[in-house]
C-alpha positions as CSV (number, residue, x, y, z in Angstrom):
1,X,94.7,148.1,17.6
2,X,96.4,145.6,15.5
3,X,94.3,143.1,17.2
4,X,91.2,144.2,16.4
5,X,92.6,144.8,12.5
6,X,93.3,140.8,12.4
7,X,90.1,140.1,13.7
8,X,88.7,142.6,11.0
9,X,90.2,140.7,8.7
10,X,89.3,137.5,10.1
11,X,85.6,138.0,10.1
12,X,85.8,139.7,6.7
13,X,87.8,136.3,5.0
14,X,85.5,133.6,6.6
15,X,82.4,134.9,5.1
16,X,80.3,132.3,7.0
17,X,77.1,133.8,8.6
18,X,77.5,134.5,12.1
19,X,74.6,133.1,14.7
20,X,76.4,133.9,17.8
21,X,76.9,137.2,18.5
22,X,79.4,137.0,21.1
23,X,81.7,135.6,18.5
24,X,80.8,138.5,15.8
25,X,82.2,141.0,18.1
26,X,85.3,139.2,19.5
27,X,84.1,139.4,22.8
28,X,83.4,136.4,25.7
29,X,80.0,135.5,26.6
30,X,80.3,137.4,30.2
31,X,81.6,140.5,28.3
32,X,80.4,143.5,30.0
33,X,78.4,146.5,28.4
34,X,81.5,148.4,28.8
35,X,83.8,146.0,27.2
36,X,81.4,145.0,24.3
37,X,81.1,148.8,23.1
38,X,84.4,149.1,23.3
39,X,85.2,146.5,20.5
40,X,82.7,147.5,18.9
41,X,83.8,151.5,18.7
42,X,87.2,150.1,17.6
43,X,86.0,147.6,15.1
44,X,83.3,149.7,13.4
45,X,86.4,152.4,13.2
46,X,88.5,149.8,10.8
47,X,85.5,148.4,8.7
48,X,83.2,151.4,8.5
49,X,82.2,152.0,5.0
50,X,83.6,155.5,4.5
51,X,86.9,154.2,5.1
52,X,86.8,151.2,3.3
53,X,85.8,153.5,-0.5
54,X,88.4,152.4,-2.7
55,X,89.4,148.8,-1.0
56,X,88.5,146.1,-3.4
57,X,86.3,143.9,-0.9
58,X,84.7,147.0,0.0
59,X,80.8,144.8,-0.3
60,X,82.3,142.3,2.2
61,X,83.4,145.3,4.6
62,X,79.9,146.8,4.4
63,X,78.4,143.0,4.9
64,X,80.8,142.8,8.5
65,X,80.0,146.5,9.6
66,X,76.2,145.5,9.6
67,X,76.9,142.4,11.2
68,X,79.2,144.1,13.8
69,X,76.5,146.3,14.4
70,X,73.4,144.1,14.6
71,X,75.1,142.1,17.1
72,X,76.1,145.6,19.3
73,X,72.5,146.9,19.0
74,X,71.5,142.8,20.5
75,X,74.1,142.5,22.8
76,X,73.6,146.0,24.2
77,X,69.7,145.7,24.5
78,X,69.1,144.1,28.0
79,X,65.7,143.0,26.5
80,X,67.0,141.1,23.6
81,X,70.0,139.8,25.1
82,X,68.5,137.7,27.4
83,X,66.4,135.8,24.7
């Protein structure tokens, strides 16, 4: 868990925009479905909004959830991942 904490962290600090996906999660390019909703579950846990209330860089937590979660919906979609 403390893992996926620094790499909260890390994605929430660098700020950058994000084009590959693989790298928004954490996860290899040959991840499988299993192993990508698994990060994801575990990172949307430590930056999900409701959690995240009274931090100060609350707007950048929101800005990574929706990132973590754009790339899960593309990643997960057969269709979409492929393209």
């Amino acid at each position: 868990m403390e893992e996926l904490e620094r790499l909260a962290e890390e994605l929430i600090e660098s700020g950058q925009a994000f084009h590959d996906y693989h790298q928004v999660l954490g996860v290899s390019h040959n991840a499988t479905r299993k192993q990508i909703k698994d990060v994801y579950k575990r990172l949307a846990f430590v930056l999900h909004p409701d959690r995240n209330l009274s931090t100060p860089m609350r707007d950048r937590y929101n800005e990574r959830f929706k990132s973590i979660a754009d790339a899960y919906a593309l990643l997960t979609d057969p269709q979409k991942r492929h393209v």
